[in-house]
N, C-alpha and C positions, 0 to 999 in steps of 0.2 A: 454528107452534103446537106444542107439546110436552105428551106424556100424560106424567102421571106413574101408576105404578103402586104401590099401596102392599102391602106384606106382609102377608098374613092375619091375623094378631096383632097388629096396628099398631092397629085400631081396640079392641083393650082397653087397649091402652097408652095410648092418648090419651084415653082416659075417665080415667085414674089421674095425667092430668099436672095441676100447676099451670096454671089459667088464664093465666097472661102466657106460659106456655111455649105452649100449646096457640095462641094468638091469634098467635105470630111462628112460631108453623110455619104456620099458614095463611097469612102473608105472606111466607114463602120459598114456600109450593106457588105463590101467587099467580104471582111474578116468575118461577119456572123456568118456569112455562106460560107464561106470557106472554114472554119474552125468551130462556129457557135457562140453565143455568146455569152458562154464562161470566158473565152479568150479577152474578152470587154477588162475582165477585172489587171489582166498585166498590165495597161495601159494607161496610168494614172488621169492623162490628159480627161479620159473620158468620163471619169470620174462616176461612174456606171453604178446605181444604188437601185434599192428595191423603194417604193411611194407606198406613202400610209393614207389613211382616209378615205374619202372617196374613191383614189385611185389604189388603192387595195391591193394586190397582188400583180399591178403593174412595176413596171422598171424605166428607169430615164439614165441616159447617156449624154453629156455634155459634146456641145459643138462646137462653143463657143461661149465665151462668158454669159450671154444673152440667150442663145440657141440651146435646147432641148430635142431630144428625140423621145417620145414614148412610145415603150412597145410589150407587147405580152407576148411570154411563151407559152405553145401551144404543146402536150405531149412528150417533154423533154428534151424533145431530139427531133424533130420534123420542122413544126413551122414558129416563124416567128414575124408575127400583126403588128405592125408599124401601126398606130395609131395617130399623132399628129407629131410635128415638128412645129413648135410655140417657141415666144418668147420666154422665158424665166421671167415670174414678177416677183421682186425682192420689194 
């Protein structure tokens, strides 16, 4: 089983998301606790990639053509830090 940890400022962000955004992050928190998230990569929708740059060893999962999740894994197997849920700017 796998905790996930969320950023302090996650819960005002997710008060200001679109509902369909807010309802597929709870079913991505769903499947990392329950599976992890390697289970991310069978799921095309989510389109789950590792970020270069600044964001370095962090990883983003698609919510929504617009919506992002970033999160780092901690330990391989224990936890995983939700960092923010953003817009994508294309």
């Amino acid at each position: 089983m796998w905790r996930i940890l969320e950023h302090k400022n996650l819960a005002k962000t997710c008060k200001k998301l679109p509902s369909q955004v807010l309802k597929k992050y709870e079913l991505w928190k769903d499947l990392v606790c329950r599976h992890g998230p390697n289970v991310l990569k069978k799921f095309p929708g989510f389109n789950d990639e590792k970020l270069f740059g600044i964001r370095e060893g962090q990883k983003s999962s698609r919510l929504n053509l617009h919506y992002r999740v970033i999160y780092e894994v901690e330990n391989e197997a224990v936890i995983v830090y939700v960092l923010e849920i953003t817009p994508h700017k294309y």
